[in-house]
C-alpha positions in Angstrom: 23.1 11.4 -25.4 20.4 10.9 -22.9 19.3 7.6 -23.9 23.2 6.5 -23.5 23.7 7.5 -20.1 20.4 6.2 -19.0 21.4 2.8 -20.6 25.1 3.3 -18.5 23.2 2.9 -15.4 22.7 -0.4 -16.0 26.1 -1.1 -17.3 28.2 -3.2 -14.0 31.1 -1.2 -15.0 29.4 2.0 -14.5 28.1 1.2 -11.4 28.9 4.0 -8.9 29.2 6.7 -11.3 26.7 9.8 -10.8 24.6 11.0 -12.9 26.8 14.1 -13.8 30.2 11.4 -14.5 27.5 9.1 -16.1 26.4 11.9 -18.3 30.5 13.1 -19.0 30.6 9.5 -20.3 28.3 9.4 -22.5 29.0 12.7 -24.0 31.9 11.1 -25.8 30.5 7.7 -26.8 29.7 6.8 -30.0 27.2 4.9 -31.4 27.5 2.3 -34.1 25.3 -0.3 -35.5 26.5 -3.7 -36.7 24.3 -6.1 -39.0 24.7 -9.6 -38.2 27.2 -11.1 -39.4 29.6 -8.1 -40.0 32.9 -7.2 -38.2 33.5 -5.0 -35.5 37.2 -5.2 -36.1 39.9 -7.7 -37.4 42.6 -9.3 -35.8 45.8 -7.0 -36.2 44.3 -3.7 -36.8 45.1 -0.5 -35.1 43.2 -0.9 -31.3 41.2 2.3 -31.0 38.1 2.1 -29.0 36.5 0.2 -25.8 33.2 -1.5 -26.8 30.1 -1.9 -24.8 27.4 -3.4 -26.3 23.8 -2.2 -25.6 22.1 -4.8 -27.3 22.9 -8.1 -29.6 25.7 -10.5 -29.5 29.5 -10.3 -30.0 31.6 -13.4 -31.0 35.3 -12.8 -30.2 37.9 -15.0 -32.3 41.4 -16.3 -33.2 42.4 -17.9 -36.5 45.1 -20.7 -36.2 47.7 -20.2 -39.1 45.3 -23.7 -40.8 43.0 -21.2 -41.2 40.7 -22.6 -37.8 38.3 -20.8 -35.9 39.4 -20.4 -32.3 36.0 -19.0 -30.2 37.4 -16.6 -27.3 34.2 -15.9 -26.0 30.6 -14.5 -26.8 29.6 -11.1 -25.2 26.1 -9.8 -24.5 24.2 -6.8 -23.2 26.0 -4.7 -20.9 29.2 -6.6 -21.5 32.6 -4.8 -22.7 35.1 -5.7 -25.0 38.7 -4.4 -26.5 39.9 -3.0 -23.2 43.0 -4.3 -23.6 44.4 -1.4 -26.4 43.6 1.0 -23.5 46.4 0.1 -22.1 49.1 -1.1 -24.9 48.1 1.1 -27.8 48.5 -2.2 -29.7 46.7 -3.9 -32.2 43.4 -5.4 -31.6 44.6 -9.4 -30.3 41.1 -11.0 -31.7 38.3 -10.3 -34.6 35.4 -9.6 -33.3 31.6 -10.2 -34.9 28.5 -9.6 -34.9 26.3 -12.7 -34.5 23.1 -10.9 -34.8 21.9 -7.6 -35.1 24.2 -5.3 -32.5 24.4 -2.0 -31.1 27.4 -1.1 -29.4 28.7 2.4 -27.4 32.3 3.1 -28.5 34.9 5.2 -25.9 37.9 6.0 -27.8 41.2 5.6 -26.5 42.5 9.2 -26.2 38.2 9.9 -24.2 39.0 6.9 -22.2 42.2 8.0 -20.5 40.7 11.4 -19.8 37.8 9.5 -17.9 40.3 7.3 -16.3 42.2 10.6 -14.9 38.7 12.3 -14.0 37.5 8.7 -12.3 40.2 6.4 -11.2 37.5 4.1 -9.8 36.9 2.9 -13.8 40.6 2.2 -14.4 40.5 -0.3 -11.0 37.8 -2.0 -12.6 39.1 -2.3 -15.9 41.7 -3.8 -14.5 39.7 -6.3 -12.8 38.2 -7.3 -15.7 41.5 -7.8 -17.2 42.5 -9.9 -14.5 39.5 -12.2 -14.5 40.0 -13.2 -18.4 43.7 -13.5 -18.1 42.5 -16.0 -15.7 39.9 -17.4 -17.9 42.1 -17.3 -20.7 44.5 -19.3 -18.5 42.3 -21.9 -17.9 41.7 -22.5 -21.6 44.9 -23.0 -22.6 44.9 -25.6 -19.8 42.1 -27.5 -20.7 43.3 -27.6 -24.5 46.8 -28.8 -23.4 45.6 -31.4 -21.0 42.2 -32.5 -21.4 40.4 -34.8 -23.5 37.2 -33.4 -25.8 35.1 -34.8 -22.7 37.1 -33.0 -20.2 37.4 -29.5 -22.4 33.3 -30.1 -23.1 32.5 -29.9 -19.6 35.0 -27.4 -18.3 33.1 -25.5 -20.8 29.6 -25.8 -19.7 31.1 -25.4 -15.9 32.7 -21.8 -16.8 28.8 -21.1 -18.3 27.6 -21.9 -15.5 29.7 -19.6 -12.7 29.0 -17.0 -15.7 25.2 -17.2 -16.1 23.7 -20.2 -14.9 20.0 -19.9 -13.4 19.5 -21.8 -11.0 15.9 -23.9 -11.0 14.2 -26.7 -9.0 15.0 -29.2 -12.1 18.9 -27.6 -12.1 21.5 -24.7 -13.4 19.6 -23.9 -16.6 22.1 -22.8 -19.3 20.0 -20.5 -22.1 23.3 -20.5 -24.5 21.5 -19.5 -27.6 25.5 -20.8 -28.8 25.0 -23.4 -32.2 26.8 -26.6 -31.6 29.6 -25.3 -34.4 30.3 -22.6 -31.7 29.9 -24.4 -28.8 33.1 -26.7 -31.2 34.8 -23.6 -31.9 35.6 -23.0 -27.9 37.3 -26.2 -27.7 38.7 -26.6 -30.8 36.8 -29.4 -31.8 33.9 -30.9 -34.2 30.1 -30.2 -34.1 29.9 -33.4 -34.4 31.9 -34.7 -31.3 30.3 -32.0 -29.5 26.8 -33.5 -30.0 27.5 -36.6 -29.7 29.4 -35.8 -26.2 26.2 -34.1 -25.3 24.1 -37.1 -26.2 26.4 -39.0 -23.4 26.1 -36.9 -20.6 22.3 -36.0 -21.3 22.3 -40.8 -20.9 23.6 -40.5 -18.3 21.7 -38.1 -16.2 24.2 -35.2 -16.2 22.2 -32.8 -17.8 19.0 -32.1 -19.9 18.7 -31.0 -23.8 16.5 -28.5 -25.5 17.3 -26.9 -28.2 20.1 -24.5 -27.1 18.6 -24.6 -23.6 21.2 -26.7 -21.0 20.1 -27.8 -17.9 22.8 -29.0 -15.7 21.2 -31.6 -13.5 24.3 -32.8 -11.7 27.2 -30.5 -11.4 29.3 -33.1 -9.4 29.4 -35.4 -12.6 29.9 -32.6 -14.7 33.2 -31.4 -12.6 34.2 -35.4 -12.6 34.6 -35.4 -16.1 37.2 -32.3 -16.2 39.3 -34.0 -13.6 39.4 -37.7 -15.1 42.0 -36.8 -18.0 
């Protein structure tokens, strides 16, 4: 499990861990592979493992009882997933997919608390990360209760931007990779409304279009639009 634990050292959540913890981790990972498209796990289904991905792209979803896609978020290299059924034992709350080809370290449960007892340092973070997308989560159900598709648009873009925006001399430069259907599925609306909302704020100087490349040119504007509904 070399590779693993070399790969852990670049993992924010094992940040801090020496090389003998780093190496106790990844002695009880396990490795899976997940072609695009397939699932990790479905909504409802016995929680059993914390996820971090080494590399590809994770898509973590709801389904309304219409049958609707509700996006929770998309994760990324070095991001983790499923903590949650560390602590309740319960059922996975979301399905989660793979939206290209992705490799992924699993801790399962049972390892995990035995880390946690070993290195109470991970179970401080873990709950930091718990607190920060209870907060996120929050603020979703906000902007779905109380803002318009304009508002919940650029709420969205704003979040991307504390998250991983690069900042540039032409603006915060958003490389989403995210089809416009997904981008939709975050704020339960169409691909439709969310391109033509695009269109608007790209008139009117907001931001910049590129294929799936954002460039936020005026952050001010941006945040205007979340607070005029």
């Amino acid at each position: 499990m070399q590779r693993s634990a070399e790969y852990l050292r670049k993992v924010p959540f094992f940040a801090g861990l020496a090389d003998s913890e780093l190496e106790m981790v990844s002695g009880v990972m396990i490795e899976r592979s997940y072609a695009k498209g397939s699932l990790l796990f479905l909504e409802g289904e016995p929680g059993e493992a914390l996820f971090v991905i080494n590399r590809g792209r994770v898509k973590i979803s709801k389904s309304s009882p219409d049958g609707r896609e509700q996006i929770l978020h998309i994760y990324k290299d070095g991001d983790i997933f499923a903590e949650v059924v560390l602590f309740d034992r319960g059922p996975y709350p979301a399905t989660a997919e793979a939206i290209e080809d992705t490799q992924c370290w699993l801790l399962r449960n049972a390892d995990m608390e035995r880390l946690l007892e070993a290195q109470p340092q991970l179970g401080i973070k873990l709950l930091r990360i718990m607190s920060r997308r209870l907060r996120q989560a929050q603020l979703l159900v906000r902007d779905l209760a109380l803002q318009d598709t304009y508002g919940r648009l650029a709420g969205l873009l704003l979040r991307f931007i504390r998250v991983e925006g690069r900042r540039e001399e032409e603006g915060i430069v958003l490389e989403l990779d995210l089809t416009r259907q997904e981008m939709a599925s975050m704020i339960g609306t169409s691909r439709e409304t969310v391109a033509r909302i695009l269109s608007r704020f790209q008139k009117e100087g907001i931001i910049a279009l590129d294929k799936q490349r954002i460039t936020v040119k005026d952050v001010e504007k941006l945040q205007d639009w979340t607070e005029a509904t």
